[in-house]
C-alpha positions as CSV (number, residue, x, y, z in Angstrom):
1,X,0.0,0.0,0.0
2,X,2.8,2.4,0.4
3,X,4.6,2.0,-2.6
4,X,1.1,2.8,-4.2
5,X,1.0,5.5,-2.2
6,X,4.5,6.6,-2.8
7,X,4.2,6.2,-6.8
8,X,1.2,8.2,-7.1
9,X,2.7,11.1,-5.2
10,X,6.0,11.3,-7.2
11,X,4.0,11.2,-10.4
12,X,2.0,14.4,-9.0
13,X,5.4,16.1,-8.2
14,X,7.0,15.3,-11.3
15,X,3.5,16.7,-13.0
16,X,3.6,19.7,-10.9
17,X,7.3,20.9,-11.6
18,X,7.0,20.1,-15.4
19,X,9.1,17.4,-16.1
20,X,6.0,16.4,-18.1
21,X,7.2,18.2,-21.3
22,X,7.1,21.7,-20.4
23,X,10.4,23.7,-22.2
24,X,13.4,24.1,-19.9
25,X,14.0,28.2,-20.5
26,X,18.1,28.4,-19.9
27,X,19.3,32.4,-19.5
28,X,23.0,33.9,-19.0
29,X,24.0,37.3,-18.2
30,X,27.3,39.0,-18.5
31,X,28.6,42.4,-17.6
32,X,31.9,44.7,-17.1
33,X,31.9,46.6,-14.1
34,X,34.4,50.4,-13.8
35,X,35.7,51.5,-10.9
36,X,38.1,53.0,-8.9
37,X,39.2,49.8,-7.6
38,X,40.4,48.4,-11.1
39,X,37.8,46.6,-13.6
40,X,35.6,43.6,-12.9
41,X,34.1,40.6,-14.6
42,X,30.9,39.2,-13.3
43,X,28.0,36.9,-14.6
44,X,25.8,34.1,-14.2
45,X,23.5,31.1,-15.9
46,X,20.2,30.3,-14.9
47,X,17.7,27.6,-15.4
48,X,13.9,27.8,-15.2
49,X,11.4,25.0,-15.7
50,X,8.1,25.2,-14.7
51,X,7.6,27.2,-11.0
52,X,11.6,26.0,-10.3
53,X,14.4,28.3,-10.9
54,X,18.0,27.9,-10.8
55,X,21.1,30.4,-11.1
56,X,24.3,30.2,-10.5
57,X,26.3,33.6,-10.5
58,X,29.9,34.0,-10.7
């Protein structure tokens, strides 16, 4: 009874974050920064599927 159990909720989770077919949308952002300190890099990639999100800056 509890595997039962435990299948039918992982199906609804997997539904509900949109591993069902729903686009993963990937996004990256770059940028120079002046000042008087010298010049720096900085940037990041992302990840967003369904109501998850994930970035990584740098």
């Amino acid at each position: 009874m509890h595997k039962w159990m435990l299948s039918l909720t992982a199906i609804a989770v997997l539904a509900a974050c949109g591993v069902d077919g729903e686009p993963v949308q990937p996004s990256l952002n770059a940028g120079i920064g002046i000042s008087n300190s010298g010049v720096h890099a900085r940037g990041g990639v992302g990840v967003h599927q369904g109501p998850l999100s994930l970035y990584l800056g740098f």
